[in-house]
GUTORSE-798496 format. One record per residue: residue in three letters; x, z, y of N, C-alpha, C in turn. Coordinates in steps of 0.1 Angstrom, whole numbers, padded with zeros to 4 digits, always signed. Last residue first. Example, Ala and Ser with C-alpha at 12.3 -4.5 7.8 and 13.67 -1.06 7.14 Angstrom:
<sites>
SER+0128+0071-0022+0137+0071-0011+0129+0079+0000 ALA+0132+0078-0057+0123+0078-0045+0132+0078-0033 
</sites>
This chain:
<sites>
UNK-0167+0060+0063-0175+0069+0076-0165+0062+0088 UNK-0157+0038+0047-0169+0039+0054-0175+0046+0070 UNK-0131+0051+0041-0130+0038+0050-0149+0036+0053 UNK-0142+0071+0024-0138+0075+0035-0136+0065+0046 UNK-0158+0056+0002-0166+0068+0011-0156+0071+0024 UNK-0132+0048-0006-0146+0041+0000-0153+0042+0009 UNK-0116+0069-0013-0113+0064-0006-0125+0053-0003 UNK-0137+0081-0031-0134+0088-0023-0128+0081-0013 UNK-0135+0062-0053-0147+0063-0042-0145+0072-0032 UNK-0108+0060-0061-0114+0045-0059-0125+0050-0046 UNK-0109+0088-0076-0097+0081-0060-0103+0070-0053 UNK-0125+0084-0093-0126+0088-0082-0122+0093-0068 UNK-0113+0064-0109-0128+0063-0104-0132+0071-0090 UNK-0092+0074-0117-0087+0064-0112-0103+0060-0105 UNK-0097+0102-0128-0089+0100-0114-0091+0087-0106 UNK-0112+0099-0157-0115+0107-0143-0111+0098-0126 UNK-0093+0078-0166-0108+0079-0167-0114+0090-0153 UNK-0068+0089-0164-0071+0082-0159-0087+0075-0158 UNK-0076+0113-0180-0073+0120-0169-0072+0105-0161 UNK-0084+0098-0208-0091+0110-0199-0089+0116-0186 UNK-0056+0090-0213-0070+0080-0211-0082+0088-0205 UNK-0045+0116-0214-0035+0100-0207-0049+0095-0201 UNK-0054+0126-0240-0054+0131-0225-0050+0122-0213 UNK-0054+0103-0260-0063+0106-0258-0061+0116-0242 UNK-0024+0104-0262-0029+0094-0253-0045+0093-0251 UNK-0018+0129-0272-0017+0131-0255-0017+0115-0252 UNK-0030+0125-0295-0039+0135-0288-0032+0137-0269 UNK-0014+0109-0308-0026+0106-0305-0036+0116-0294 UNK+0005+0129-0308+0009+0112-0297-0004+0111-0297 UNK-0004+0147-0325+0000+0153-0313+0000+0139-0300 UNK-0004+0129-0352-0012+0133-0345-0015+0138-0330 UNK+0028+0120-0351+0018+0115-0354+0005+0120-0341 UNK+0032+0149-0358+0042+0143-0346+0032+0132-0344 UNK+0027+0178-0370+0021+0170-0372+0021+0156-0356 UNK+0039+0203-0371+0049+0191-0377+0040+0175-0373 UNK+0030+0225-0359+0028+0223-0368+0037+0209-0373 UNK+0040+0216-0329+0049+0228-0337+0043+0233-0352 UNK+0025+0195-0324+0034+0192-0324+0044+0206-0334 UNK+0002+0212-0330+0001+0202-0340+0013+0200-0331 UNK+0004+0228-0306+0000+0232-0312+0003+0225-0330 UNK+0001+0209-0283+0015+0217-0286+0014+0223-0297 UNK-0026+0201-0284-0013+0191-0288-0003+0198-0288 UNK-0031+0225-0278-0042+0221-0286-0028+0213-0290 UNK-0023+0225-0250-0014+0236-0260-0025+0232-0270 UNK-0038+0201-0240-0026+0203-0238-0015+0212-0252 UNK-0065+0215-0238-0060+0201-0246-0048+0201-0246 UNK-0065+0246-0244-0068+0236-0233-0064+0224-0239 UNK-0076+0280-0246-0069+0272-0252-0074+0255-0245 UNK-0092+0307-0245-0081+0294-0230-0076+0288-0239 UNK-0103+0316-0267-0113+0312-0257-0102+0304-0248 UNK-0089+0310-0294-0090+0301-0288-0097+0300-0274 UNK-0080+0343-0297-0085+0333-0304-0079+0317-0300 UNK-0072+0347-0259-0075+0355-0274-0091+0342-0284 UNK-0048+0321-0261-0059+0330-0267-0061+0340-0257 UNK-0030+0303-0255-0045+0298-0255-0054+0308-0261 UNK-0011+0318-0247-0007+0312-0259-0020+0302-0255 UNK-0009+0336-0221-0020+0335-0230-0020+0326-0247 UNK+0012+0329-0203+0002+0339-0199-0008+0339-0214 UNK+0020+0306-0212+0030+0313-0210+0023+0329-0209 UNK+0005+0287-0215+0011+0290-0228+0019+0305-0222 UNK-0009+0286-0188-0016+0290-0196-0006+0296-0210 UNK+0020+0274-0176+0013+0286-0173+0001+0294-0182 UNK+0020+0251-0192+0028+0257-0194+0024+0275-0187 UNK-0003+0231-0185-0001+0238-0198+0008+0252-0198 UNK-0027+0211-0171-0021+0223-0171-0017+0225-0189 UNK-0040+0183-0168-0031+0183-0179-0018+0201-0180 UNK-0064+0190-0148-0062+0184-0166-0048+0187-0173 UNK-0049+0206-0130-0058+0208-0137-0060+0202-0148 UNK-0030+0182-0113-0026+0190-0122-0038+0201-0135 UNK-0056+0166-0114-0045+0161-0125-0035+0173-0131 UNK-0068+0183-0091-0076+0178-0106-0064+0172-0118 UNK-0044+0184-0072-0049+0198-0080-0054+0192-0094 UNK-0046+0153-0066-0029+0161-0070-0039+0174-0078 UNK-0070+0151-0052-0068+0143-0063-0056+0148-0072 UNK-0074+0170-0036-0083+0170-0049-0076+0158-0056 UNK-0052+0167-0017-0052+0174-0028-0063+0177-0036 UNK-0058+0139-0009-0050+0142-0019-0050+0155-0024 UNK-0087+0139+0002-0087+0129-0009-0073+0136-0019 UNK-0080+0158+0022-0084+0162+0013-0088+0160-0002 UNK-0065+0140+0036-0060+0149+0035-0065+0154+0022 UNK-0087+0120+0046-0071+0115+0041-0066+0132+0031 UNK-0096+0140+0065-0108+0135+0049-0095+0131+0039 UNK-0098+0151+0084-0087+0155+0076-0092+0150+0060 UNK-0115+0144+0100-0105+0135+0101-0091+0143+0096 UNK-0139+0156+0093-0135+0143+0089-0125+0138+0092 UNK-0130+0184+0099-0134+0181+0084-0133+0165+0083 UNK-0126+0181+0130-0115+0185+0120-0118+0180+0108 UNK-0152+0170+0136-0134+0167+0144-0127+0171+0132 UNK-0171+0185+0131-0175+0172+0140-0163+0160+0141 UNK-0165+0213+0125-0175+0204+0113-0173+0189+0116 UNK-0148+0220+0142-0147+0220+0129-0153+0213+0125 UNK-0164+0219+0166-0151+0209+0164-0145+0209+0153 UNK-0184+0237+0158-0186+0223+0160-0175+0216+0158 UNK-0168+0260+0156-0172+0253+0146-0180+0242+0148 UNK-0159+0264+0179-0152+0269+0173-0155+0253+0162 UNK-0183+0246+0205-0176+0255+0200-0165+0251+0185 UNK-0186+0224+0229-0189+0224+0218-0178+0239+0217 UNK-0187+0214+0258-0193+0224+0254-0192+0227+0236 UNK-0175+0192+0269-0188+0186+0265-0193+0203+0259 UNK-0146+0202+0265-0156+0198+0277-0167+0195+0277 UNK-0143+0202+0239-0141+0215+0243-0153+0213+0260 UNK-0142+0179+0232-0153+0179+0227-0149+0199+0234 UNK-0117+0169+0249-0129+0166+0250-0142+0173+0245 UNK-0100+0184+0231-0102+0189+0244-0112+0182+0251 UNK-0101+0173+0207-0104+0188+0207-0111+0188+0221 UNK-0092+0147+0211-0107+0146+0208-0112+0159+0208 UNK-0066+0151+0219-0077+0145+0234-0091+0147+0228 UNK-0049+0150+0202-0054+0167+0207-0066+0166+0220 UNK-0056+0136+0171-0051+0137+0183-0056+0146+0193 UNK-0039+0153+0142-0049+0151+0146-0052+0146+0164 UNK-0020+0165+0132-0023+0148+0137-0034+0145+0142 UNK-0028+0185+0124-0013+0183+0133-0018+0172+0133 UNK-0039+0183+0101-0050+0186+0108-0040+0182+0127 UNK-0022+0173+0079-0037+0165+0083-0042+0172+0099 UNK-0003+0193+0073-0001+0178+0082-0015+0170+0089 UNK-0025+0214+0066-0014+0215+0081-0009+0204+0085 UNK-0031+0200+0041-0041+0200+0049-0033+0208+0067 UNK-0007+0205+0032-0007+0185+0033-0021+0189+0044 UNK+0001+0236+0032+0008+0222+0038+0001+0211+0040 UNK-0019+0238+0013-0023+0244+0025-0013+0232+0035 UNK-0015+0230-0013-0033+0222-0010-0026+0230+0013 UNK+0009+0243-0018+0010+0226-0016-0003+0221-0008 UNK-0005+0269-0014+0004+0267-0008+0007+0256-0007 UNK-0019+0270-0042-0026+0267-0032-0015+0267-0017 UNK-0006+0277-0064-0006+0261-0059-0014+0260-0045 UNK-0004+0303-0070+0008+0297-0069+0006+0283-0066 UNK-0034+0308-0070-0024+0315-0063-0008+0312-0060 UNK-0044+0289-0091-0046+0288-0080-0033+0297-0071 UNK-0031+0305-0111-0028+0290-0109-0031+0283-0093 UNK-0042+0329-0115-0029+0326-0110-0023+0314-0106 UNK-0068+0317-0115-0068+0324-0108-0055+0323-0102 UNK-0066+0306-0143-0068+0302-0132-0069+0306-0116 UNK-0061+0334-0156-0048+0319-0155-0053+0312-0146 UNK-0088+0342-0153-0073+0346-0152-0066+0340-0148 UNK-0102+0326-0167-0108+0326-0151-0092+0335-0147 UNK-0095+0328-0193-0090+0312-0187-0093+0316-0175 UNK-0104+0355-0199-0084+0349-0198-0084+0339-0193 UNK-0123+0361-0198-0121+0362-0188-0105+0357-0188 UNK-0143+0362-0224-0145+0356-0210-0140+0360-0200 UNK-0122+0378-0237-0119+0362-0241-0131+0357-0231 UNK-0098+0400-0228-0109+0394-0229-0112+0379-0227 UNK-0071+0398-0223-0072+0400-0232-0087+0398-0239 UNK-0063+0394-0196-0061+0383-0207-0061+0388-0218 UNK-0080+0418-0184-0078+0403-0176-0077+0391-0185 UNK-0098+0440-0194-0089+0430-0198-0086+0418-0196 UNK-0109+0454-0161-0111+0446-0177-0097+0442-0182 UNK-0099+0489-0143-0097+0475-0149-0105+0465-0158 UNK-0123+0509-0133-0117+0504-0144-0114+0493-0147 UNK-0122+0526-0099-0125+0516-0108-0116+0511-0117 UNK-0110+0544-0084-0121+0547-0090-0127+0536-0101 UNK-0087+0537-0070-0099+0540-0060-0111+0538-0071 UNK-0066+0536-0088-0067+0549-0079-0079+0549-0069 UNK-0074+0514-0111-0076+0531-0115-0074+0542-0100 UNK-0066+0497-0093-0079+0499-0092-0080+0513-0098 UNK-0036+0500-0099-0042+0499-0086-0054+0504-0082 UNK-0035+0491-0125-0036+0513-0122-0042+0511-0106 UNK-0050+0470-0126-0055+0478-0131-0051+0489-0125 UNK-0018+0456-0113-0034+0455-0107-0046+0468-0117 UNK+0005+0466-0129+0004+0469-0114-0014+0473-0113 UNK-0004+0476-0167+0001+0467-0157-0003+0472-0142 UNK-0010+0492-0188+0000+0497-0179+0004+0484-0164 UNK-0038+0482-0200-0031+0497-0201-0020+0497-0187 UNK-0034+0453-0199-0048+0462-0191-0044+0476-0192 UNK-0015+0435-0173-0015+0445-0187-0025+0453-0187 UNK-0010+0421-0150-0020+0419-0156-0027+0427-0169 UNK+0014+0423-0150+0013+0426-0138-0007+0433-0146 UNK+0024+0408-0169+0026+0419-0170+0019+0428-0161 UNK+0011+0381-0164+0012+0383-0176+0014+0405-0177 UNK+0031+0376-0140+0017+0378-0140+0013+0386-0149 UNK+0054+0373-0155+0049+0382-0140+0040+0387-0139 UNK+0052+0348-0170+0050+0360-0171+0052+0375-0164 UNK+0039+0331-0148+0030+0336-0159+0034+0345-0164 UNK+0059+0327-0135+0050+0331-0126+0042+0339-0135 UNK+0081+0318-0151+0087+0330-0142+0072+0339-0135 UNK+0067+0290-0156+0073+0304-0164+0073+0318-0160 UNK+0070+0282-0128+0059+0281-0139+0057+0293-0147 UNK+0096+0291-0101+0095+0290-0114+0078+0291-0121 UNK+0086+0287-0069+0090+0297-0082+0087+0290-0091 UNK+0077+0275-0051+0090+0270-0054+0095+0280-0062 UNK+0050+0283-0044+0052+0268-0047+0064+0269-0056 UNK+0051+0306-0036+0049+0308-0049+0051+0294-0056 UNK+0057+0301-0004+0065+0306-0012+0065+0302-0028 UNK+0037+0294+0010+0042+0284+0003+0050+0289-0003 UNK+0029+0319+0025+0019+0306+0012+0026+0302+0009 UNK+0053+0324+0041+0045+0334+0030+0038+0327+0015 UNK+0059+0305+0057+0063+0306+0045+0060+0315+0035 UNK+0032+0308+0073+0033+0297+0062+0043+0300+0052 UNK+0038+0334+0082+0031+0336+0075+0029+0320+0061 UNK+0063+0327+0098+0062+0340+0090+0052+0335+0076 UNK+0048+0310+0118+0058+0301+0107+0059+0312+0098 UNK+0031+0329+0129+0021+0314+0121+0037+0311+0111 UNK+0029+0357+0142+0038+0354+0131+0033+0340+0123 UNK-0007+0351+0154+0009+0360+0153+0015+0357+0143 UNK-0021+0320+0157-0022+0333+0153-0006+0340+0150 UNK-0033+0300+0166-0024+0307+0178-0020+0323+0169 UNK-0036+0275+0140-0042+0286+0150-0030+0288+0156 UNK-0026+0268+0116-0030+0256+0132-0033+0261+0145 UNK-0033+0287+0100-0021+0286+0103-0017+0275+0109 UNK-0064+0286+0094-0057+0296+0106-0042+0297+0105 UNK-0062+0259+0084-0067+0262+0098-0065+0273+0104 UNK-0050+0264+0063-0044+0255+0073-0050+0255+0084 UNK-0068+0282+0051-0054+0288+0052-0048+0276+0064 UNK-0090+0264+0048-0092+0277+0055-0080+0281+0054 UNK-0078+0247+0030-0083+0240+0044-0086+0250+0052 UNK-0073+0260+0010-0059+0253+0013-0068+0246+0027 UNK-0094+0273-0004-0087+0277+0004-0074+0273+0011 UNK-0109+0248-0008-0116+0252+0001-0104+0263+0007 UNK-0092+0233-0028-0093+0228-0018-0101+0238-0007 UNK-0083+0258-0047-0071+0254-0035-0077+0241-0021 UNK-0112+0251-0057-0105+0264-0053-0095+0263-0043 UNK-0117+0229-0068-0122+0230-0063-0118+0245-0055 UNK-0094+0237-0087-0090+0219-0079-0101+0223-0071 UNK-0099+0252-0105-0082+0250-0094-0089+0245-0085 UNK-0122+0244-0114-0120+0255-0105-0111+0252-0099 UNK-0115+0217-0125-0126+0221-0117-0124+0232-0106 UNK-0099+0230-0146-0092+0220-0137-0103+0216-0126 UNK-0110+0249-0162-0096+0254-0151-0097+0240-0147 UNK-0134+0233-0169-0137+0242-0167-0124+0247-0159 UNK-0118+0207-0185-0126+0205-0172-0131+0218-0164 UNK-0103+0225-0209-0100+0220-0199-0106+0214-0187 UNK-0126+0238-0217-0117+0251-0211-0111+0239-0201 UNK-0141+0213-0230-0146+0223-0223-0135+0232-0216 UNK-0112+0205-0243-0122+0197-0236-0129+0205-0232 UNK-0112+0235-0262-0100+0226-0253-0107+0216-0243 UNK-0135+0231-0276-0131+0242-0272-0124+0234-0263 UNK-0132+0204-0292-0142+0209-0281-0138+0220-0275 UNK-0108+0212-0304-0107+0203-0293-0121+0205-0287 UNK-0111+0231-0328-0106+0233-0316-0105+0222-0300 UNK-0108+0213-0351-0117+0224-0347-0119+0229-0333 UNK-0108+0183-0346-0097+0192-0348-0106+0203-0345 UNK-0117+0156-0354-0119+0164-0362-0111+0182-0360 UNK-0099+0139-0336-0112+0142-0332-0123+0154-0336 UNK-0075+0137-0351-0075+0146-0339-0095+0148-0334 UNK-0088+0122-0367-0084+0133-0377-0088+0140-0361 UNK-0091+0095-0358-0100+0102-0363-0096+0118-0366 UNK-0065+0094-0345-0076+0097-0336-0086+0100-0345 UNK-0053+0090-0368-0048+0099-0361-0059+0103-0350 UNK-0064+0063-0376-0059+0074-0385-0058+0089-0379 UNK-0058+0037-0370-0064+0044-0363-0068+0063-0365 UNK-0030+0033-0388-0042+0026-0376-0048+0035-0368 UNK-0006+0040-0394-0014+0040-0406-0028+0042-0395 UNK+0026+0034-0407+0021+0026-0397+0003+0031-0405 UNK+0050+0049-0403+0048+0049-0417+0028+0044-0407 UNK+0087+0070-0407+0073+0064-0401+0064+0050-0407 UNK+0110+0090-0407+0100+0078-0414+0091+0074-0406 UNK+0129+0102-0394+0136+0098-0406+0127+0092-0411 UNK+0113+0122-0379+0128+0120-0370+0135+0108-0377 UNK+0082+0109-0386+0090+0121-0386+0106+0116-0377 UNK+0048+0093-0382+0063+0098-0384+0072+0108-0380 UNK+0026+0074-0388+0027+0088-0392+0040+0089-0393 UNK+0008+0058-0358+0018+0058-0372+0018+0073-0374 UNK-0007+0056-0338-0009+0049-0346-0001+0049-0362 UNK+0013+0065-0315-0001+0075-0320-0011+0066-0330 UNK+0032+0045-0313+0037+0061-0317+0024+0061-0328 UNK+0021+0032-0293+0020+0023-0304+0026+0037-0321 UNK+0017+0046-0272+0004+0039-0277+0007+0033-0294 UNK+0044+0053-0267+0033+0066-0270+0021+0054-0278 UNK+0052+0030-0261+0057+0038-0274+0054+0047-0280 UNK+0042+0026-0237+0038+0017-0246+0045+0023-0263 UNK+0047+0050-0222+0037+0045-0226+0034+0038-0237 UNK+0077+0043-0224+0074+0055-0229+0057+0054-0227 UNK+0077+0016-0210+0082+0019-0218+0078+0028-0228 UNK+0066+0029-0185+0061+0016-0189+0066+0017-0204 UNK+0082+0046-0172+0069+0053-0175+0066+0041-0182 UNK+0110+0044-0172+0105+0057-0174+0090+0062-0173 UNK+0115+0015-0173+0121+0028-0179+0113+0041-0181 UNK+0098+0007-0155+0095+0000-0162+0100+0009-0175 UNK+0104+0021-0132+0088+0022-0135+0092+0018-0153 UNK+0131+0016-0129+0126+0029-0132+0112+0029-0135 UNK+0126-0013-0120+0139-0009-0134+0133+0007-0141 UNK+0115-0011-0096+0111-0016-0110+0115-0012-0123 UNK+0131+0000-0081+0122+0008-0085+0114-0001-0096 UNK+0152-0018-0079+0154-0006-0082+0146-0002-0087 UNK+0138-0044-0072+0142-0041-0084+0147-0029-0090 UNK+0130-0051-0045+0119-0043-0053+0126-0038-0071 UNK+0149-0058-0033+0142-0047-0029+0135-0041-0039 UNK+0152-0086-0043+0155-0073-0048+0158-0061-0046 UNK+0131-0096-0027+0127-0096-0042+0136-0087-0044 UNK+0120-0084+0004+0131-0095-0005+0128-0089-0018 UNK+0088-0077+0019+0102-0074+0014+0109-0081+0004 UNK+0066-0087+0038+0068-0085+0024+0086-0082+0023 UNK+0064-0086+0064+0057-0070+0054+0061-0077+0039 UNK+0074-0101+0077+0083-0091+0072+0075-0082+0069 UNK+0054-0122+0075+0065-0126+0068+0073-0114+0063 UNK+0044-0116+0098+0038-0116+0086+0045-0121+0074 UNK+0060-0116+0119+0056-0102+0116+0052-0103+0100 UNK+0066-0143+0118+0076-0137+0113+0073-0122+0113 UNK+0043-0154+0129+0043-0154+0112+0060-0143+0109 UNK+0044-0140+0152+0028-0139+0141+0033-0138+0128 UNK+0064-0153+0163+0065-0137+0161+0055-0133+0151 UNK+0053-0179+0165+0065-0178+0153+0066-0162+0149 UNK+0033-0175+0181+0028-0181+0166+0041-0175+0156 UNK+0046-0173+0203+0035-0157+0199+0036-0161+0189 UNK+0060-0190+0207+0068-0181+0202+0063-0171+0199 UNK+0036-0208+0214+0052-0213+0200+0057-0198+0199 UNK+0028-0193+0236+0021-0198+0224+0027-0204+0210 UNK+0051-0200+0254+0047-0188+0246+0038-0186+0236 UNK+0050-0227+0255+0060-0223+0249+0058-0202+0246 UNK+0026-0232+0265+0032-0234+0251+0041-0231+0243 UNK+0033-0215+0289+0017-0210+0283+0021-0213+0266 UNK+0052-0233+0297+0056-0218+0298+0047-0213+0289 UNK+0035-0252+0303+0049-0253+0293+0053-0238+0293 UNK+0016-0247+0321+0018-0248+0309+0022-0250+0301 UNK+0033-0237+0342+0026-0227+0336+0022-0231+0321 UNK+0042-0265+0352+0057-0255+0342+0047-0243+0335 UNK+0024-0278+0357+0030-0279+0345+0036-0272+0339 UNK+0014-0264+0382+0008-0259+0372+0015-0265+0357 UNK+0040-0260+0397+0039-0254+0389+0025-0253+0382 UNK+0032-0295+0396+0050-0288+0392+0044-0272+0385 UNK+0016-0293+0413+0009-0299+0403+0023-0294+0391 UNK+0020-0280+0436+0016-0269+0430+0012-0279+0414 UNK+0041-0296+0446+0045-0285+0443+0037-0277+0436 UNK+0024-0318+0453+0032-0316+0441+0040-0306+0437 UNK+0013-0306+0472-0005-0310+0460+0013-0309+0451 UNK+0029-0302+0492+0021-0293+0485+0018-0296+0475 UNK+0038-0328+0494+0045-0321+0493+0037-0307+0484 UNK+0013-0339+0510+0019-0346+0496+0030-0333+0492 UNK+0015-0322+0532+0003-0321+0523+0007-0326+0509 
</sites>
């Protein structure tokens, strides 16, 4: 009996030296997990060297640039000078309007068709890899190359799309030659060559999705579009935060498609903040032009950085 009571008094010691000693070693794994999320100091020095170079730098030289009046050979420190004038530029209302106007549409455009293209290329549908690289193709062409393609394609006398419609009876417009209709143009192309990135990230979002909450909500009776509205739309919310937030930036600060398809005319009706600053750069006016792309700088982080903030809110909420 004495023999027992100490055998079991033995192992309740060793349990709890065993209990402390895993308790010592849960604590040390605790802190040494919490220890290795931060990374060695020069880890982080590579990518410092480059933030600091290539965007910190060239900021702070833009800020201090768009305050002076210079050339390749003067400069010539003259305050706030440049923002008054740019403010005065005939043209920038125009530009501010055209610009929230294409960067709205893109950005509201590739998001609805970049979530309806990923869902029927999530589907069972014939030739699915055929067809992704179909979308995503126009990604990896040339800006340039696109607009003026387009640009020709688009010719209201001799271009492809017009004679098209000339053979079932209907009369082209002047795609980019009418001045309500050249920025819904370019946007149009714009969309057509980006909505291939908005289709991908919403194909990763929806692939992750885990396949027990389908097949559940399959058992409970739900259809097509219940598990759409219920399953898929929110928990591709991650998803959707980026390409509205990627489309809207590229949307503000679009240029080169527009310049390439349209100059910013006819007149001014597409003319966008962007080619507004290309504009006074190829006038000479070097000065001014800094001031007008830290005026776009401060407007596109004005937008973005607000509504990245809520969007991600709104999403750790639901």
């Amino acid at each position: 009996m004495k023999r027992e009571k100490a055998m079991m008094a033995t192992a309740t010691q060793s349990a709890q030296t065993t209990g402390q000693l895993d308790v010592t070693a849960g604590s040390v794994k605790k802190k040494k997990r919490g220890l290795d999320r931060y990374y060695p100091l020069y880890f982080h020095i590579p990518a410092g060297v480059f933030f600091v170079v290539l965007f910190l730098i060239p900021t702070v030289a833009s800020f201090y640039f768009s305050l002076t009046r210079w050339t390749l050979f003067d400069m010539e420190f003259i305050g706030l000078d440049n923002f008054v004038q740019f403010f005065k530029e005939p043209a920038l209302i125009t530009g501010f309007v055209n610009t929230f106007i294409y960067a709205f549409v893109t950005s509201g455009t590739k998001v609805i068709l970049g979530l309806a293209l990923a869902v029927l290329l999530t589907s069972q549908v014939l030739g699915r890899n055929y067809l992704r690289s179909v979308v995503f193709f126009p990604v990896l062409v040339s800006t340039i190359g696109v607009g003026v393609t387009w640009k020709v394609l688009l010719d209201p006398q001799d271009g492809l799309v017009n004679r098209a419609l000339e053979v079932v009876g209907i009369r082209g417009p002047g795609w980019l030659t009418d001045p309500h209709l050249a920025l819904f143009s370019v946007a149009g192309v714009d969309v057509w060559k980006g909505v291939g990135l908005a289709t991908v990230i919403y194909i990763s979002g929806i692939v992750a999705i885990p396949s027990e909450y389908v097949e559940a909500a399959k058992m409970d009776g739900a259809g097509s579009w219940e598990i759409f509205r219920n399953i898929t739309l929110p928990l591709c919310r991650p998803a959707t935060v980026t390409v509205i937030i990627l489309s809207l930036i590229g949307g503000l600060r679009s240029f080169d498609l527009i310049w390439a398809m349209t100059r910013g005319g006819p007149g001014f009706s597409s003319d966008v903040i962007a080619s507004v600053i290309y504009k006074q750069y190829q006038a000479g006016f070097y000065g001014l032009s800094t001031a007008g792309n830290v005026v776009l700088f401060l407007v596109i982080a004005l937008i973005v950085i607000p509504l990245n903030m809520w969007l991600n809110r709104k999403g750790q909420r639901s």
